[in-house]
N, C-alpha and C positions, 0 to 999 in steps of 0.2 A: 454569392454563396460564401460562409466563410466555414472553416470548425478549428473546434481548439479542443484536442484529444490528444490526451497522451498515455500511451502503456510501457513501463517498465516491470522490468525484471532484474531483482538484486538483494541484499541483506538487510537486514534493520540494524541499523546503528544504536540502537538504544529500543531498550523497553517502551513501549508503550504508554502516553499520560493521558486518563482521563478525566476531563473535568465537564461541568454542565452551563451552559449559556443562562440567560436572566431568565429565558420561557423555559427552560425545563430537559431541554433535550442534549443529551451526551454530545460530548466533541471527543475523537481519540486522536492525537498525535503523536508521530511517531517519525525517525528517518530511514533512510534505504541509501543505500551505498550500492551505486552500479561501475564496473570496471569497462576499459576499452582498451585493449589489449594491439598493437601494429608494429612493422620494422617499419625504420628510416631506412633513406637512402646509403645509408653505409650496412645496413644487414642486422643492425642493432635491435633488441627488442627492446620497446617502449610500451608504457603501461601510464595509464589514465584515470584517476577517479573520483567521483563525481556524488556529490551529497545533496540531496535532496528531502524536504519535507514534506511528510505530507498531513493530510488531514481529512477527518472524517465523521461525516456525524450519522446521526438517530443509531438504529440498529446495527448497522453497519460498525458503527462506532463500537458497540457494546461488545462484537462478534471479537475483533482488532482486537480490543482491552482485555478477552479473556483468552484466545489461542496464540496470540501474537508474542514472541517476546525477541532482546538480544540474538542475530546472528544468524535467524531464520531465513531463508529464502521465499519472498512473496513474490506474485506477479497483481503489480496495482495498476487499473487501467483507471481515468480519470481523467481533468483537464485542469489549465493553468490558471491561477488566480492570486493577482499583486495588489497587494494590501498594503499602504500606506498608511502612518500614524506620524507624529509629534514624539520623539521623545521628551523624559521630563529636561534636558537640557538646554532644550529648542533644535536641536536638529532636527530633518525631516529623513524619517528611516523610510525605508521598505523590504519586503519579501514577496518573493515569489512560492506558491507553494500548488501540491498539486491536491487538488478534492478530490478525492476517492470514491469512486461511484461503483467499482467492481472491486475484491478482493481477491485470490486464489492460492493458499499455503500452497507451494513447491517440493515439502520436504514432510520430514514429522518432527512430533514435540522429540527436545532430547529422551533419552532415555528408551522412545520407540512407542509411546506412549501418549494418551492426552496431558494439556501441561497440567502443573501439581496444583492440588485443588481441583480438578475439574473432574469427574469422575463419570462426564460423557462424550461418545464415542463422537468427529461430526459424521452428517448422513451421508457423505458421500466416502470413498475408498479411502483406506489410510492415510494412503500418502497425497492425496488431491483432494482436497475440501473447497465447494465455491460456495459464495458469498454475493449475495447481489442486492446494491441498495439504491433506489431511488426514489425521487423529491413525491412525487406522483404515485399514485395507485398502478401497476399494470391491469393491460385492458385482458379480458377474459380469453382472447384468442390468440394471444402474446406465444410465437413459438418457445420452444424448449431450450433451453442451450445446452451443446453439448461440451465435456469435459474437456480440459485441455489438460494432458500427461506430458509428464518431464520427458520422457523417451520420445515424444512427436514434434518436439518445440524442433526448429530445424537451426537455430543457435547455441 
């Protein structure tokens, strides 16, 4: 048995980009900035932080590119995937990055508002909007999920 899951919780470092693959379908990328906060052994506090890309496609994608922006608090569950290419130098690069299969805004648009442009409410509570994208159809008897609120997160 193996899995490869990951969910964080953190800022977006940047706006949101989105562009379309050669078949048609949206990709949105975007980073997230998570902190890890501990003292050393002398009583010290030390501070941690960790940048991460991620990425995202079809609707999911779309969802990212239009409530997502700078500074937001998302909670992005997904998994890891290292992509390999040639630069044009000939080095051989890579990146790790994470595929976004869940999305859940943390916080609201600035302002207390949807972001500018958008002049619809999402359907879930102000401050907690989910998002769920995957490759596959869900099956008809696919339970419900319930909300996760900033006040119950136990970190």
């Amino acid at each position: 048995m193996t899995l490869n899951k990951v969910m964080i919780i953190g800022n977006l470092t940047r706006d949101p980009e989105i562009r379309a693959t050669p078949g048609g379908t949206n990709v949105c990328t975007f980073g997230i900035a998570t902190n890890r906060v501990w003292s050393d052994p002398q009583g010290q506090r030390q501070e941690e932080t960790e940048f991460h890309n991620i990425v995202a496609f079809g609707k999911l994608a779309d969802i990212c590119g239009q409530y997502l922006g700078r500074g937001r608090k998302v909670y992005v569950e997904g998994r890891l995937k290292t992509r390999e290419w040639q630069a044009q130098d000939g080095a051989k690069r890579n990146r790790t990055e994470i595929i976004a299969e869940n999305m859940i805004m943390l916080d609201r648009a600035p302002g207390g508002g949807p972001p500018a442009g958008n002049r619809q409410q999402p359907a879930a509570s102000p401050a907690v909007a989910e998002v769920t994208y995957a490759s596959t159809p869900a099956p008809a008897a696919m339970p419900v999920k319930e909300e996760i609120k900033v006040e119950e997160i136990p970190f």
